[in-house]
N, C-alpha and C positions, 0 to 999 in steps of 0.2 A: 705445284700448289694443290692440285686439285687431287693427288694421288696422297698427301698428306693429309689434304682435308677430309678425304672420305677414310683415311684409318683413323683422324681424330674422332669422326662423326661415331665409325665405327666403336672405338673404345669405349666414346662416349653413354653409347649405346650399352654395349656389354654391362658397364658399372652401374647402370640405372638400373639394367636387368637383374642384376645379382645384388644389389639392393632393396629391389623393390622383392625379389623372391625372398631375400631374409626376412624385411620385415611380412610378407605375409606368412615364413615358417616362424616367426617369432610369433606373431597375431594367433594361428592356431596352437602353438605352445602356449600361449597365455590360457587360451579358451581353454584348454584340455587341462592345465592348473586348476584354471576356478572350479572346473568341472569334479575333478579331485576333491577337493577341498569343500565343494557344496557336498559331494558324498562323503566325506571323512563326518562331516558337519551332522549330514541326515544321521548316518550310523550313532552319532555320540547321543542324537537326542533320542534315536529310537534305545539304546540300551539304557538312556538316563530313562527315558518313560519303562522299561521293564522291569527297571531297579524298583523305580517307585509305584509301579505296581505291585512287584514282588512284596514291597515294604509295607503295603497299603494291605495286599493280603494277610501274610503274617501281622498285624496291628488287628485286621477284623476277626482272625480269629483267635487274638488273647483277647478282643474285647469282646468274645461274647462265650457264650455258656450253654451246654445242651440240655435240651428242656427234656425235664421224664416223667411219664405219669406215675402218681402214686402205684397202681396196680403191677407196673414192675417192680419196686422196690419190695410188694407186699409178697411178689414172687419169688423175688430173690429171696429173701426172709425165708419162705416156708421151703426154699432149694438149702439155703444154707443148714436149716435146724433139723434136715432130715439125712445131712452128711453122715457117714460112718468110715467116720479115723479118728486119728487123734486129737482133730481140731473141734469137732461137733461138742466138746466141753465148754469149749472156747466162748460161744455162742450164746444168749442167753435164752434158756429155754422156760418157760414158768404156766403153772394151769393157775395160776391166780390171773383172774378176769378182769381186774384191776387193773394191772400191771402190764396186762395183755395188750388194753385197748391203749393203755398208754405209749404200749411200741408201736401201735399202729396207728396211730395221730401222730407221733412223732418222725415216721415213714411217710405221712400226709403234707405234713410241715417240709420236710426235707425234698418234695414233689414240688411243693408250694414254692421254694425259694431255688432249685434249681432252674435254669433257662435264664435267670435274670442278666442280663447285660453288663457289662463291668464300669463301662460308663452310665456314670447316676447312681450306682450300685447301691449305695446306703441311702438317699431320699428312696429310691425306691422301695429297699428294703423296711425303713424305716417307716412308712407312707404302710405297707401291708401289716406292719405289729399293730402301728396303731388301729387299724379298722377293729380288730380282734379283742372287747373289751370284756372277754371271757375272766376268769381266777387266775388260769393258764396264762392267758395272752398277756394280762399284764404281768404278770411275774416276771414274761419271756422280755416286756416294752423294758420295763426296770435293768434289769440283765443288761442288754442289747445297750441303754446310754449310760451304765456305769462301766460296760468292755469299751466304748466308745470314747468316754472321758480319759480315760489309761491308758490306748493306743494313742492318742495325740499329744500327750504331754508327757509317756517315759519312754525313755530310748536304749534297747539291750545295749548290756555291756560288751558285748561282742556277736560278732557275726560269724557264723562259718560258710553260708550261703550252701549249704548240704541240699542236694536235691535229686531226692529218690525217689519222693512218691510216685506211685502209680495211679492209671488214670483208669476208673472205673464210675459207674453211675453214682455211686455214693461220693467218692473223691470229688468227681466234677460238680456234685452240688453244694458242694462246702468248700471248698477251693477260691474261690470271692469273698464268701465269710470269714476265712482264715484270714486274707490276706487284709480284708478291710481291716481285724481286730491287733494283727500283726503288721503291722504295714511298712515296719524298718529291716522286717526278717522273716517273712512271708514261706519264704523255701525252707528254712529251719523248724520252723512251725509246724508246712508240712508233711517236713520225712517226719518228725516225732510222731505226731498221728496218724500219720500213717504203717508207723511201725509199732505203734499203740494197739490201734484199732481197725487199721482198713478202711477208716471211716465209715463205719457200721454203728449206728445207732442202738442197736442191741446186742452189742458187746460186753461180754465178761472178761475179764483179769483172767491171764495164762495161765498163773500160780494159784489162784484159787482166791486169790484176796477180796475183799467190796471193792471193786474196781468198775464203771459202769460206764456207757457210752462214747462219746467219737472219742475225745478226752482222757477219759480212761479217771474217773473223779473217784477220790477214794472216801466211802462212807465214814470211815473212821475217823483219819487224819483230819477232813478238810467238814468232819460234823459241825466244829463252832460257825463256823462262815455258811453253811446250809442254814442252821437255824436264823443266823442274822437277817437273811433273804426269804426266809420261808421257803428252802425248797426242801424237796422232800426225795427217796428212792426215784419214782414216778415221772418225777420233773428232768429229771437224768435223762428222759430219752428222746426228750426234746431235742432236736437238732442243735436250733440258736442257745439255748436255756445251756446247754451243754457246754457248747463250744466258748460262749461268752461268760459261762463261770470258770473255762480253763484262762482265758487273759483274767480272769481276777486273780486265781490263785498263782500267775505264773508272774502277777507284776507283785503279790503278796513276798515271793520268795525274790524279792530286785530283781525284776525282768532276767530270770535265771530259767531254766528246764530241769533243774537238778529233782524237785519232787517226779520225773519221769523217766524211767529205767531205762527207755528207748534213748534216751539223751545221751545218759553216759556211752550208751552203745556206740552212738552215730559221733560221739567226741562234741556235743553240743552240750553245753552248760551254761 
C-alpha cells in the first residue's frame, strides 16, 4: 500500500507540475499577446497621428498664400521689360506716364492682396476694397460683387480640371482671386491664364491685338461692356478690376472660355 501510495502521491505530484507549468507558459503567453497588440495598437495611432499631421500640413499650406512686397513685383517688372528676345513684345512697355503709374498701382494692388489666407479669403478681401473709396477703388468694389454675384449662382458647363499653371509671385497672388471668382472650375481658370498671361499685370497680346492684363481683356471686342462699368485702358491693370471683368465676360459667353485662344489650346471651352 504504501509503495502504491507514494507513485500515486508521486503522479499526483507530476500533474499538478505540468499543470501548474502550462498555465504559467500560458499566463506569459497571454502577457506577450497583449504586449503585441498594445504595440500593433501604439504603431496604428502613431502613423494615424502622422497621416493627420501629414494632412493638416498639406491643408495649411493650400490655406495660405505667400506674401510679396510690391518692390518685387516692381522688379520683376523693370527685369521683364528689359528682356531681349522674342518675348520682350510680349510685355507692356509705354512712356505715357499715365499708363505707367497705372501698372504700378496695379503691381501695388497685386502686393496688396497676395499673402491673404484662403480661409476668409473674400471678407477679407472684400473688408480691403472697401477701405479704398478712391475713383479706382470703387470701380474695383463694383467689379469685385458683380464677379461675385456670377460665381455663386452659374455653374460651367463642363469641367476639364486642366492644371498647368505655374507657380510664380504673380500666379500665387491671384491664385485665391481666381479660385474665389471660379469656384466650380478653379484649375481651368488657371491654366487659361496662365497660358494667357503668366499672370502679369502688364501684359500685352502675343499677336499684337488690344489684348491687356492677367485676363488678357480685349479692347475691341469687349468695348460695350468697358463703357457699361466705366472702365477704361488704365483700369486693365488693376489686378482684381481685371481678373473680375474676366468672370463677367466669361459668364457673358455661358460660363464658356471660347472668347480665349489659350482654351481652345488647353481643349477647355
Amino acid at each position: 500500500m504504501e509503495s502504491s501510495t507514494k507513485i500515486l502521491v508521486f503522479v499526483a505530484i507530476f500533474f499538478v507540475g505540468i499543470f501548474a507549468y502550462s498555465q504559467t507558459s500560458i499566463g506569459e503567453k497571454l502577457t506577450q499577446l497583449k504586449e503585441v497588440k498594445e504595440k500593433i495598437t501604439e504603431l496604428a495611432d502613431t502613423k494615424t497621428q502622422n497621416s493627420s499631421a501629414k494632412t493638416n500640413d498639406i491643408y495649411a499650406y493650400k490655406a495660405t498664400s505667400k506674401k510679396y512686397a510690391a518692390s518685387l513685383y516692381l522688379h520683376r517688372y523693370e527685369e521683364h521689360i528689359k528682356l531681349k528676345s522674342c518675348y520682350k513684345s510680349h510685355l507692356r512697355q509705354t512712356n505715357n506716364k499715365v499708363e505707367k503709374m497705372a501698372i504700378i498701382d496695379g503691381l501695388v494692388m497685386l502686393s496688396q492682396i497676395s499673402g491673404m489666407p484662403y480661409a476668409g479669403y473674400e471678407s477679407n478681401l472684400t473688408a480691403l476694397l472697401i477701405r479704398d473709396q478712391s475713383p479706382l477703388g470703387k470701380k474695383r468694389l463694383r467689379l469685385h460683387f458683380v464677379a461675385l454675384g456670377l460665381a455663386k449662382k452659374q455653374y460651367p458647363k463642363q469641367q476639364k480640371k486642366v492644371s498647368i499653371a505655374g507657380s510664380t509671385p504673380e500666379m500665387d497672388a491671384i491664385d485665391p482671386l481666381v479660385r474665389l471668382y471660379w469656384p466650380h472650375n478653379p484649375n481651368d481658370a488657371l491654366s487659361v491664364y496662365w497660358r494667357e498671361s503668366s499672370g502679369l499685370p502688364y501684359e500685352l497680346n502675343h499677336g499684337g491685338c488690344q489684348d491687356f492684363g492677367i485676363t488678357q481683356i480685349n479692347l475691341k471686342w469687349q468695348k460695350h461692356y468697358m463703357q457699361k462699368y466705366g472702365l477704361t485702358l488704365t483700369d486693365l491693370y488693376d489686378p482684381v478690376i481685371n481678373v473680375a471683368f474676366g468672370r463677367i465676360v466669361y459668364s457673358n459667353w455661358k460660363c464658356s472660355f471660347k472668347p480665349w485662344v489659350a482654351s481652345r489650346k488647353l481643349g477647355i471651352h
